[in-house]
C-alpha positions in Angstrom: 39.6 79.3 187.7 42.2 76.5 186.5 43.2 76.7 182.8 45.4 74.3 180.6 48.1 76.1 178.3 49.7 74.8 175.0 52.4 76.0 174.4 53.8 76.2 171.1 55.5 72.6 170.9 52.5 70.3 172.3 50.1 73.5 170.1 51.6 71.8 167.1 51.6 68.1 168.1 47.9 68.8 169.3 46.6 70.4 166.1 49.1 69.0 163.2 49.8 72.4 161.6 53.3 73.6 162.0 54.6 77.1 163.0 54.1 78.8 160.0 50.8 77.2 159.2 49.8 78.6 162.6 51.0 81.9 162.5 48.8 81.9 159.0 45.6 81.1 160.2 46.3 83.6 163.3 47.1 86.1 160.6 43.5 85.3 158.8 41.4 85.3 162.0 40.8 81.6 161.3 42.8 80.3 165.1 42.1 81.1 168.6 44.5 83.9 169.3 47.4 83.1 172.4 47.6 84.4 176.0 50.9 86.1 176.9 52.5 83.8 179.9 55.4 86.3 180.0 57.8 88.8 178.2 58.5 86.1 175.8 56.1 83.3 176.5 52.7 82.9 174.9 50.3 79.9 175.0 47.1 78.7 174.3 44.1 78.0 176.0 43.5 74.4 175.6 39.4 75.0 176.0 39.6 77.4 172.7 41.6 74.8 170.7 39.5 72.2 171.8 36.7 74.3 170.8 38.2 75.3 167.4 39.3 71.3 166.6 35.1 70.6 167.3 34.7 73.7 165.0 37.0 72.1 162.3 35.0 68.6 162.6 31.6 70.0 162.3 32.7 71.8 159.3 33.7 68.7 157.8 30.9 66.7 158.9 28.7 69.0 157.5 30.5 68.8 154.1 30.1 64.8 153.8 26.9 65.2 154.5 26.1 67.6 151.6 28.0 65.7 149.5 25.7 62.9 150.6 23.3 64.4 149.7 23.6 65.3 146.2 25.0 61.9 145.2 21.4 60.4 146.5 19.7 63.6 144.9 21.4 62.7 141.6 20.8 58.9 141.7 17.4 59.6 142.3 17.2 62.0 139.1 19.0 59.2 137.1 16.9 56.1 138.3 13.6 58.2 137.8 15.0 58.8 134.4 15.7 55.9 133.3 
């Protein structure tokens, strides 16, 4: 089994949140946790980022589209009463 790593550095780069934002999420449950790599090293699994990026785009997708959604609903409600 071959896995990719982040480490912290390309982590940031890859996600756009800085350290603290990261540590934050990991705090609230809300980022996929690290590996330890050593005494001092941790990283991430590239796969679970990936996977929580997809997460964070559904999310938002899903969001336009409800928005969507209700703007049509409403023109609808105006145009039939009008």
């Amino acid at each position: 089994m071959s896995q990719k790593v982040y480490r912290l550095k390309e982590l940031m780069d890859v996600v756009g949140l800085r350290r603290s934002a990261i540590a934050d999420r990991l705090a609230a449950g809300d980022f996929p946790n690290p590996i330890q790599l050593g005494p001092r090293a941790k990283g991430w699994l590239v796969d679970e980022v990936d996977k929580w990026l997809a997460e964070r785009m559904v999310a938002r997708d899903g969001k336009a589209a409800a928005v969507k959604a209700a703007a049509a609903s409403k023109a609808a409600t105006d145009q039939a009463a009008a």
